[in-house]
C-alpha positions in Angstrom: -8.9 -100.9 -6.5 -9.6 -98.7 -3.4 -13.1 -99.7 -3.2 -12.3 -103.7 -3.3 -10.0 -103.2 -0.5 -12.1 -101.0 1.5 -14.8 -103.2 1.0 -13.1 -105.9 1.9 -11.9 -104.5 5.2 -15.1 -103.5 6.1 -16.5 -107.1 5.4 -13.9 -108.2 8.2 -14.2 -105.8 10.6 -17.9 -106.2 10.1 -18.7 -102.6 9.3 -21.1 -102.0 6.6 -19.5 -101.3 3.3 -20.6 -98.3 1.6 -23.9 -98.9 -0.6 -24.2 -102.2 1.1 -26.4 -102.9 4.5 -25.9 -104.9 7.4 -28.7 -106.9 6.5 -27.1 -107.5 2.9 -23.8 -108.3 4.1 -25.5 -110.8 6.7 -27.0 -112.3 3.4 -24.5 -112.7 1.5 -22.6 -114.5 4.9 -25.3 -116.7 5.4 -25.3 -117.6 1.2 -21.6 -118.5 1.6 -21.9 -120.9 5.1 -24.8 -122.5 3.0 -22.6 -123.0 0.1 -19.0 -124.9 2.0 -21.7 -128.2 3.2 -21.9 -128.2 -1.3 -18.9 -127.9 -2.4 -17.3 -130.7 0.1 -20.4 -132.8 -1.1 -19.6 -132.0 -4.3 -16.0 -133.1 -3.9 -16.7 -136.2 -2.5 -19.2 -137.1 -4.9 -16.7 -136.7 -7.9 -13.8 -138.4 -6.0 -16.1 -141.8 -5.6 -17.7 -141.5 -9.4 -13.5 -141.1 -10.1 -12.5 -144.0 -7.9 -15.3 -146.2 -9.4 -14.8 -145.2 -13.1 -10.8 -146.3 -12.9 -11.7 -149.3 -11.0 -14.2 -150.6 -13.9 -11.3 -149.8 -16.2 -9.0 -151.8 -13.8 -12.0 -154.3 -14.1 -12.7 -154.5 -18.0 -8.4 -154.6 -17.8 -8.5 -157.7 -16.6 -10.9 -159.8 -18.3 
């Protein structure tokens, strides 16, 4: 458990955790900024294909 938290505190303070580099972390920084534009995508996407699946229900409902 000591090496989760002390690699997590160095993430924050922006030292380099032990057996990783600056350039790593930076990596792995840049792969998670790259990833939130996704996931909201992603989220929005599967709200509409939600909201349009209960409205064809509500649809076929009605006829």
């Amino acid at each position: 458990m000591s090496k989760f938290t002390e690699f997590l505190l160095d993430t924050l303070t922006g030292r380099p955790a032990k057996g990783f580099s600056r350039s790593e972390l930076n990596a792995e920084r840049r792969a998670q900024l790259a990833a939130i534009p996704i996931g909201i995508g992603s989220v929005v996407i599967l709200f509409g294909l939600n909201e349009l699946f209960w409205r064809f229900i509500a649809y076929c409902a009605a006829r």
